[in-house]
C-alpha positions, 0 to 999 in steps of 0.5 A: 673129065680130066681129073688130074687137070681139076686136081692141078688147076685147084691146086694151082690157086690154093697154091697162088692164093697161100705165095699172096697171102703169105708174102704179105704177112711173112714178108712184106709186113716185116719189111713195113714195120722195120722188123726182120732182116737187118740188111743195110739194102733194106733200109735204103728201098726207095718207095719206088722200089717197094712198089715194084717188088710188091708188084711183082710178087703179086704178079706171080699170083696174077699168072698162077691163077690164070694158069690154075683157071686154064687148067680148071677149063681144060678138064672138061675137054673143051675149053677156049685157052686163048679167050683165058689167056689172053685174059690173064695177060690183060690182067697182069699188064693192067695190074 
């Protein structure tokens, strides 16, 4: 067992989980409630817009955790990266 590609692969979820989770209380909790930033591009985010940079963000989560959980199968030496990659990537378009 490849325990770097462990270390790497928990790492990469702990990592993906803190970008979701504090995205949402740094940024976008501030953006909700009018707090934060004073600039003028803010105020006039259509709901449109809102919805895809949150999307967006959390996309980058999405793909952070298919990419620790490939890691995470790899370590052993014997892992089907394309069933989890094609995965990940059904996830991410679904989302």
């Amino acid at each position: 067992m490849d325990v770097l590609a462990v270390f790497a692969g928990v790492l990469m979820v702990l990592l993906a989980a803190a970008h979701s989770i504090l995205g949402e209380r740094l940024i976008f909790a501030r953006l909700r409630q009018g707090r934060g930033w004073k600039d003028s591009a803010l105020g006039v985010l259509e709901q449109r817009r809102w919805w895809a940079l949150r999307g967006t963000w959390h996309l980058v989560t999405i793909l952070a955790i298919g990419l620790g959980v490939m890691l995470l199968a790899a370590a052993p030496g014997q892992a089907d990266i394309k069933l989890i990659l094609g995965t990940t990537v059904l996830v991410a378009a679904v989302y």
